[in-house]
C-alpha positions as CSV (number, residue, x, y, z in Angstrom):
1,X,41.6,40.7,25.4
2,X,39.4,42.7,27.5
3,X,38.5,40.1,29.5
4,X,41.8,39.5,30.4
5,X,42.6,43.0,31.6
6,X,39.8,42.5,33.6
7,X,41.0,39.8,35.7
8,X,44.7,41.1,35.7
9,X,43.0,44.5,37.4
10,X,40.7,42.1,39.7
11,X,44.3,40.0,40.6
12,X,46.0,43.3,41.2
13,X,43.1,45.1,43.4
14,X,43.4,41.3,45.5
15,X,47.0,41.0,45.7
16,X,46.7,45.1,47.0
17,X,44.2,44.6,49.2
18,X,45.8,41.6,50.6
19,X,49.0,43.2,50.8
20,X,47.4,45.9,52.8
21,X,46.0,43.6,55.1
22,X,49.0,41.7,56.0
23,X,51.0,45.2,56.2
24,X,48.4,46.2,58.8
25,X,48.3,42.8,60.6
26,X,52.3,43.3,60.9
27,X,52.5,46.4,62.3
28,X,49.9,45.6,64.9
29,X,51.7,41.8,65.6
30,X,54.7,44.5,66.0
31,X,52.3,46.9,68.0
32,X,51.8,43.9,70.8
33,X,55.6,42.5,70.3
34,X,56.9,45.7,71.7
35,X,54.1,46.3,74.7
36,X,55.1,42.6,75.2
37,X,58.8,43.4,75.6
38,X,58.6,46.7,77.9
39,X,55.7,44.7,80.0
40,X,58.3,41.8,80.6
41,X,61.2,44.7,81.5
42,X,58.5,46.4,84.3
43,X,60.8,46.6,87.5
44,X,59.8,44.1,90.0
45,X,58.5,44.9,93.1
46,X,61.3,46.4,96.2
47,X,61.3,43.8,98.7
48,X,61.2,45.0,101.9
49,X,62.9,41.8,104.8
50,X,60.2,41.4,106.9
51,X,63.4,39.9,109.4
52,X,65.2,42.5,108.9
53,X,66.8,44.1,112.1
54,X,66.9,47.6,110.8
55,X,63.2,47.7,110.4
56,X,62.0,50.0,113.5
57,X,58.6,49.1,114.3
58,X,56.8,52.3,115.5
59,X,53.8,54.4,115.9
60,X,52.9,57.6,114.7
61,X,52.2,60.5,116.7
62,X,49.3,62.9,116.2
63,X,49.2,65.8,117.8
64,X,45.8,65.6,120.3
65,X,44.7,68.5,121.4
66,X,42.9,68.6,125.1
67,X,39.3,69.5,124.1
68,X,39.7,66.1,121.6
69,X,36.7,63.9,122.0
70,X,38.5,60.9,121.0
71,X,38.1,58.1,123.2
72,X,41.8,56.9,124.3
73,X,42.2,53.3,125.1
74,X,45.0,50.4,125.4
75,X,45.5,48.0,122.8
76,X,44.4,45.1,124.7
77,X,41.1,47.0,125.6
78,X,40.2,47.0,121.5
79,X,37.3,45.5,120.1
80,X,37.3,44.1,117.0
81,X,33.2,43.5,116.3
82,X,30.1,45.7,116.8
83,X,28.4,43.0,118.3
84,X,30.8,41.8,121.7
85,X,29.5,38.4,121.5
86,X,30.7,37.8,118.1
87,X,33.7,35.5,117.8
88,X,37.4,36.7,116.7
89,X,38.9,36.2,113.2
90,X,40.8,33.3,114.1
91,X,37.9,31.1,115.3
92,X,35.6,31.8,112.0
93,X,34.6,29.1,109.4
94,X,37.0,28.3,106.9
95,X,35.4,30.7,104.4
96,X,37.0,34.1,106.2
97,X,38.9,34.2,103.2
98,X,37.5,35.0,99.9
99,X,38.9,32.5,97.6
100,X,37.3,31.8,94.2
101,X,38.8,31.6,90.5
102,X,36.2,33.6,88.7
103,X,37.5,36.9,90.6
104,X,40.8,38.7,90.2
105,X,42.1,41.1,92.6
106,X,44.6,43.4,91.6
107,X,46.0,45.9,95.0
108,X,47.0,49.6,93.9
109,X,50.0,50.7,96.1
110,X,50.8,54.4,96.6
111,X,54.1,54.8,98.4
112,X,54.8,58.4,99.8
113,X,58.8,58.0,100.2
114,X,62.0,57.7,98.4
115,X,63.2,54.6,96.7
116,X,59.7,52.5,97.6
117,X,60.2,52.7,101.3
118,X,58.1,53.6,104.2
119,X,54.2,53.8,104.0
120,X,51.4,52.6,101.8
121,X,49.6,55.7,101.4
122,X,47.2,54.8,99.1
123,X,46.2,51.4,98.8
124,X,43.1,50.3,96.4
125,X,42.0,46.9,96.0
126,X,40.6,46.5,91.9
127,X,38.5,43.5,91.8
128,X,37.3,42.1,88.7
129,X,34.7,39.5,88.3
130,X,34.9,37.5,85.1
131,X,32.0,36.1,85.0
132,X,29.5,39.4,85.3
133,X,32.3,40.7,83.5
134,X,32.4,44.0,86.1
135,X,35.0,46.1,88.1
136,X,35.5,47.9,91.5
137,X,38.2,49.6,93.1
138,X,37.4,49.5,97.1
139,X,39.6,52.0,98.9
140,X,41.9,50.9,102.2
141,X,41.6,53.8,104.4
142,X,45.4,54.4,105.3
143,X,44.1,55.3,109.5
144,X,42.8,51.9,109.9
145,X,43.7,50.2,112.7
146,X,44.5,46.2,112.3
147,X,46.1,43.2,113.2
148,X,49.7,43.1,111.6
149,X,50.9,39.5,111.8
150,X,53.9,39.1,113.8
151,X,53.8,42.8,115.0
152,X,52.0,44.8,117.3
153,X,48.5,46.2,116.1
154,X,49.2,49.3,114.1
155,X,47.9,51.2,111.2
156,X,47.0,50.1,108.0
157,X,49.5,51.6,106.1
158,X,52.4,50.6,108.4
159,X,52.4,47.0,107.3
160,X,54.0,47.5,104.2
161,X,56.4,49.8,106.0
162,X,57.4,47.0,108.7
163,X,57.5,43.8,105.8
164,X,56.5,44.9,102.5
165,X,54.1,43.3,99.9
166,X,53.8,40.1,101.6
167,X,52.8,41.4,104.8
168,X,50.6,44.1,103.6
169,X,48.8,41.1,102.0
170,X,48.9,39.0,105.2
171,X,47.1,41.9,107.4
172,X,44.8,42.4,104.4
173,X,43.8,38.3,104.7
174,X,44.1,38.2,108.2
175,X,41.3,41.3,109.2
176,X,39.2,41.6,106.1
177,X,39.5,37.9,104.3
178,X,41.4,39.7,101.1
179,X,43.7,37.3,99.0
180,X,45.5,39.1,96.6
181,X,46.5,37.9,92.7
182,X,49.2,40.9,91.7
183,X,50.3,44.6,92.7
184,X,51.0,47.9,90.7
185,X,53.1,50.0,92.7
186,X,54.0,53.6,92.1
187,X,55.1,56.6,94.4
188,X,53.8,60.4,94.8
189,X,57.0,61.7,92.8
190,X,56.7,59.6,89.7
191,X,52.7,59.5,89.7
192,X,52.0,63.0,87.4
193,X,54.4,61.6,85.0
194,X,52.2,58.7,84.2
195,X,48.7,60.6,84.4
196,X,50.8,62.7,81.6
197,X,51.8,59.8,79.3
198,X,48.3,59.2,78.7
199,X,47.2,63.0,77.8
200,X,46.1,64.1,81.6
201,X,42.5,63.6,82.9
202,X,39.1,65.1,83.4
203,X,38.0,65.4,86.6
204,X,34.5,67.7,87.5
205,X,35.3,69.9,90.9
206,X,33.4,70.6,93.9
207,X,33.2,74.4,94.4
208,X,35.5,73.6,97.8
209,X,37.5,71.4,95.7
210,X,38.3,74.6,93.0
211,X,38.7,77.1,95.7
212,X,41.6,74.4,97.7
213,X,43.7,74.4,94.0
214,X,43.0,77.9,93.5
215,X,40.7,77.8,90.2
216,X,37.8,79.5,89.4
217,X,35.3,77.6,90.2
218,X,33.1,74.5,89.9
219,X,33.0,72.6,87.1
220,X,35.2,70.1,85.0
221,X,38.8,70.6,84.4
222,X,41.3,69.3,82.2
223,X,44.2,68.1,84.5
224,X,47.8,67.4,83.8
225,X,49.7,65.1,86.3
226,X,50.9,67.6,88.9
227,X,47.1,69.1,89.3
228,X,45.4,65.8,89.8
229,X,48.1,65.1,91.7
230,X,47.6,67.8,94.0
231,X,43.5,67.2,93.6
232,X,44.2,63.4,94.6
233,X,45.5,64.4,97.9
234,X,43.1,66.7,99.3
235,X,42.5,65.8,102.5
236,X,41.7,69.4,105.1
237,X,38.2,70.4,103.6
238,X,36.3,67.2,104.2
239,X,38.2,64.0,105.4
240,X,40.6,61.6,104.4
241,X,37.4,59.3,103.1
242,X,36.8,62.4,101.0
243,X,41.0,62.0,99.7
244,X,40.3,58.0,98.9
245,X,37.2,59.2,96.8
246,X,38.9,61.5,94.7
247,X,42.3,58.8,93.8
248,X,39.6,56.4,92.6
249,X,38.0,59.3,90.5
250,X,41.2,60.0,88.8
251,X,42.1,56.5,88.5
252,X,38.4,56.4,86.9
253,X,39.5,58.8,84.5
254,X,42.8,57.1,83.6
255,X,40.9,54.3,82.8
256,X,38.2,56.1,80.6
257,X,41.5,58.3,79.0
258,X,43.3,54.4,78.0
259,X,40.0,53.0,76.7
260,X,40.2,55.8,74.1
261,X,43.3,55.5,72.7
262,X,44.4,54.0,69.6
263,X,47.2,51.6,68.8
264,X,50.0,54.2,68.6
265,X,48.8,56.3,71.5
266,X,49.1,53.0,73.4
267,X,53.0,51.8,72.9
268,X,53.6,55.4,73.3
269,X,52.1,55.8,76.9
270,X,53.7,52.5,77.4
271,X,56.9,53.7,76.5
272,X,56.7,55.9,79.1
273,X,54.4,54.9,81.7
274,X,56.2,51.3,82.4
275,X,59.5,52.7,83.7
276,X,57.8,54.6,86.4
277,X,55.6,51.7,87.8
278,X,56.6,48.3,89.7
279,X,55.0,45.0,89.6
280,X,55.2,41.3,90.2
281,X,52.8,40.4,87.1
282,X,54.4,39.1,84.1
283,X,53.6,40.5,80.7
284,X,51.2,37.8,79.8
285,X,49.7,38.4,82.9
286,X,49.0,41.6,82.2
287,X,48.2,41.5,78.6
288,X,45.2,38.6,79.9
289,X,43.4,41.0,83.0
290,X,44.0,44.0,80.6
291,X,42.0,42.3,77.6
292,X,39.2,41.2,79.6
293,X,39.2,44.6,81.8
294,X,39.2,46.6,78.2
295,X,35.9,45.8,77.7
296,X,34.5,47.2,80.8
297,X,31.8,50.3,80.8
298,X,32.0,51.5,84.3
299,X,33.6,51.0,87.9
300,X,32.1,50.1,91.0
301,X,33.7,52.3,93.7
302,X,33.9,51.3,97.6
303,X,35.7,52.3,100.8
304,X,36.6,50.7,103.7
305,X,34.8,51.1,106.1
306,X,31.7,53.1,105.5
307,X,29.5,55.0,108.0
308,X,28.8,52.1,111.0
309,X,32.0,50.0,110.6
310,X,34.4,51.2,112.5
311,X,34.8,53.6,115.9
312,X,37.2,56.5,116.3
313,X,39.9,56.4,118.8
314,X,43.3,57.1,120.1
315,X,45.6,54.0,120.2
316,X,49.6,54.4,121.2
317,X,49.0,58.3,120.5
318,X,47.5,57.8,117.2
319,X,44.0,58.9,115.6
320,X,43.0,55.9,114.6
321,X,39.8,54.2,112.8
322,X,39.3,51.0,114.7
323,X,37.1,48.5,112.1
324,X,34.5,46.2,112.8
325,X,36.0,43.4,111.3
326,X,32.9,41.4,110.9
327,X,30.6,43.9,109.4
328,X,33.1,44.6,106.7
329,X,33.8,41.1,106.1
330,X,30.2,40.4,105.3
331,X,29.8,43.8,103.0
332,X,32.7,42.8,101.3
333,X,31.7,39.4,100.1
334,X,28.1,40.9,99.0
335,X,29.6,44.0,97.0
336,X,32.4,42.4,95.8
337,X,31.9,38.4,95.8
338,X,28.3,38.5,95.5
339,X,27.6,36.0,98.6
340,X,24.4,36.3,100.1
């Protein structure tokens, strides 16, 4: 008799324990069967007619003050390479373009006007290679000045302005050899509310940095979205290098802040975070570079360009950062693509 006690308590413990199992197996199947839904409901990204008639194509103005020491030169005086004798983009080997299946590159887009129109503000390439299994985010400085296909040399930041996604990604290939897999776009209204959704972030200030925001003093900070917001786009007490080197911290953060939170926390922030963002990944797009990015430890963090890549000058009336094309090119496929 006691021995059959025994095993109806040992069946009972199993068929709890099992019970408890499958419960928690369900609710996380449930878990991923609702990020899958809201991923596969993210609002594609605006498309902007590169044809279109009503797109002005135009310069900016900076205001140039007579004691600038800006050199001022015509666009058909520009050189694109430190070295004169090297030859132009379109005359390079085949292998301008970096084009390999163990790399994914993923293009941040900040867009500072209404309804996704105007210009790319921010623009941050994430790489990740899957085979050293590491990450970098490599800044686009917004002033750069490059070759926009099928328009007249311009900033950076005007090609998506002037064709959208497809020709931001053109004048990305063209001057630098980029090719882009997917975008994540999001503008400068709805950006706090998704720094927000995923419980704000810890940034560590400069004592220049505190003074700009008005705080205390050096140190780190818990920040909600309109603060890092604001810290993101610090420009006047350095440079705009200096604004492209905080947006990767926060994103840093961001990062570091998802890594830590649980199942729950997760759909939650989804919840909120996916009706503020635009892409042209599907969910099981997403759901494969997020699973592999998950694991990651660190970020790599780059600019383009550095010190020695580029030359400052006035173009059309605007302060511009004119790249050498070639240097970057080769920098880029060390940091990034690990070519010799």
């Amino acid at each position: 008799m006691a021995s059959k006690r025994k095993k109806s308590a040992g069946l009972l413990i199993g068929i709890i324990l099992l019970s408890t199992i499958l419960v928690v197996v369900i609710i996380a199947l449930a878990g991923l069967g609702y990020i899958y839904m809201r991923l596969n409901n993210i609002q594609d990204l605006p498309v902007v007619d590169q044809n279109s008639s009503v797109v002005v194509e135009e310069f900016e103005q900076d205001s140039i003050g007579e004691d600038n020491s800006v050199t001022v030169i015509n666009p058909e005086d520009v050189s694109w390479n430190k070295n004169e004798s090297s030859t132009e983009v379109e005359e390079k080997e085949e292998s301008w373009e970096f084009d390999s299946d163990d790399y994914i590159n993923v293009l941040l887009i900040g867009i500072d006007g209404q309804g996704y129109s105007g210009r790319s503000d921010v623009m941050i390439l994430c790489t990740y290679d899957k085979v050293n299994k590491t990450a970098t985010m490599t800044s686009f400085l917004r002033d750069l000045y490059v070759e926009i296909p099928g328009r007249d040399s311009n900033r950076l930041n005007a090609a998506y302005a002037f064709g959208g996604i497809d020709l931001l990604d053109a004048t990305l290939e063209l001057n630098f050899g980029i090719q882009v897999d997917g975008h994540v776009m999001v503008d400068f209204n709805t950006f706090p509310k998704v720094i927000d959704a995923l419980g704000g972030v810890d940034i560590t200030l400069t004592q220049a940095e505190a003074d700009y925001l008005g705080l205390s003093g050096e140190g780190e900070y818990h920040m909600d979205g309109d603060l890092a917001m604001r810290y993101s786009r610090i420009r006047y007490i350095d440079s705009d290098f200096g604004r492209t080197n905080r947006q990767r911290t926060v994103l840093n953060s961001l990062f570091e802040r998802f890594k830590k939170l649980s199942w729950g926390e997760v759909a939650n922030a989804a919840n909120q975070v996916l009706d503020l963002v635009y892409t042209d990944m599907d969910a099981g797009t997403i759901l494969s570079y997020g699973s592999e990015v998950i694991q990651l430890n660190s970020i790599q963090q780059l600019h383009v360009p550095n010190d020695g890549e580029y030359y400052d000058a006035v173009i059309n009336g605007m302060m511009v950062l004119v790249p050498y094309r070639d240097e970057i090119h080769d920098r880029l496929g060390r940091e990034l693509y690990g070519r010799e």
